[in-house]
N, C-alpha and C positions, 0 to 999 in steps of 0.2 A: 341918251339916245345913241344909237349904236346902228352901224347897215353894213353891207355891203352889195353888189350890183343885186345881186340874190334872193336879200332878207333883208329886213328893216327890224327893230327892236326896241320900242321902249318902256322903261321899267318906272313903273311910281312906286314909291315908298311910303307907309302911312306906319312911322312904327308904334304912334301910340296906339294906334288899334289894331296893332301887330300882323298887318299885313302887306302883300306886296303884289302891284299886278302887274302882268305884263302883256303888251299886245304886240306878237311876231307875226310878222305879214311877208308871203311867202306869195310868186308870183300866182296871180289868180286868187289868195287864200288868206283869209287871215283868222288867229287864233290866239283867243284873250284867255289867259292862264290866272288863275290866282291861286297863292300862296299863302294859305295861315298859319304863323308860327303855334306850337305847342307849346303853350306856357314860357317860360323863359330859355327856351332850351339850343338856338338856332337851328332845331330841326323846322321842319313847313311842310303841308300835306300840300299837296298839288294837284290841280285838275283844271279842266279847259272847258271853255263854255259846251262843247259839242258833247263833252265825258267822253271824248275820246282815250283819257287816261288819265291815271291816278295814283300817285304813289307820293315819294316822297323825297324832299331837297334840304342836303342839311349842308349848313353854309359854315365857314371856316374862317377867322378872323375876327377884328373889332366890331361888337354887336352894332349892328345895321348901317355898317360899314365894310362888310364882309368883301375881302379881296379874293376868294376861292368856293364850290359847293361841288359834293356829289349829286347825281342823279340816279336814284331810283324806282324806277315809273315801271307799271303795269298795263300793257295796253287794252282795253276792251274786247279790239279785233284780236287779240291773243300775241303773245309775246312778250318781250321787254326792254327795254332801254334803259341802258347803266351809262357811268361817265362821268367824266370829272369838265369843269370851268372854272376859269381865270378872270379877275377883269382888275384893270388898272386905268388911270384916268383916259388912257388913250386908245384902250381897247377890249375887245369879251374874245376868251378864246377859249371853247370847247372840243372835247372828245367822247364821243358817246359810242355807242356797241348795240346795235339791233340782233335780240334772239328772235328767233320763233317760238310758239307755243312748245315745240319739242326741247328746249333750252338750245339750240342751237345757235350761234353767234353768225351771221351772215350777212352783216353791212357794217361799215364801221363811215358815222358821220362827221366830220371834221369842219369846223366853222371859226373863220377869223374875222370880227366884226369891228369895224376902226368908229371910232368916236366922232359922231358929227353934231350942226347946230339943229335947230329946231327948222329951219328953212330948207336946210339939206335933206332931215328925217321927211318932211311933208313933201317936199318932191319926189322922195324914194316911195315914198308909199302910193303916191298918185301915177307911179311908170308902174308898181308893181301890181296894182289891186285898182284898176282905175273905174 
């Protein structure tokens, strides 16, 4: 589990059944991702409960221990979001790049999310999404 004042973050693992979900909760919002690996390959198709978007995360590192992933997601409302994450025991750091439909680049979103316990993550989610 991972937050910061911001966002909260946690990710489950299920790799024998080769998936991974996650639920980022965002003031007011939260939004359950899950992630099916393709065969053995560490790529994952990705999509959110809402189908707000869809694309794909291919992770870098010790299989289902992965220290690094791109992001390539397609948004619904039109656009995309590219980007690279990091995570290490202590922390998830992202860089992602919002286009527009027209492929333009026009937001870039930067997130450094430090490692907390289970008591911290429940508190962060109940000041964020109460």
């Amino acid at each position: 589990m991972f937050a910061t004042d911001e966002v909260a973050v946690k990710r489950t693992v299920d790799a024998a059944g080769k998936q991974i979900t996650e639920l980022v909760v965002h003031k007011g919002e939260s939004f359950p991702t899950t992630l099916t690996e393709r065969g053995d390959t560490n790529v994952f198709d990705a999509e959110d409960g809402a189908r707000s978007f869809a694309g794909t995360i291919t992770f870098q590192g010790a299989p289902w221990a992965w220290d690094s992933w791109d992001y390539a997601l397609t948004l619904t409302a039109g656009g995309t979001l590219a980007g690279h994450g990091d995570r290490t025991e202590a922390a998830i750091t992202t860089a992602k790049v919002y286009a527009g439909a027209n492929g333009v680049a026009t937001a870039q979103i930067r997130e450094d999310l430090k490692a907390v316990d289970a008591a911290t993550y429940t508190a962060k989610v109940a000041l964020l999404n109460p």
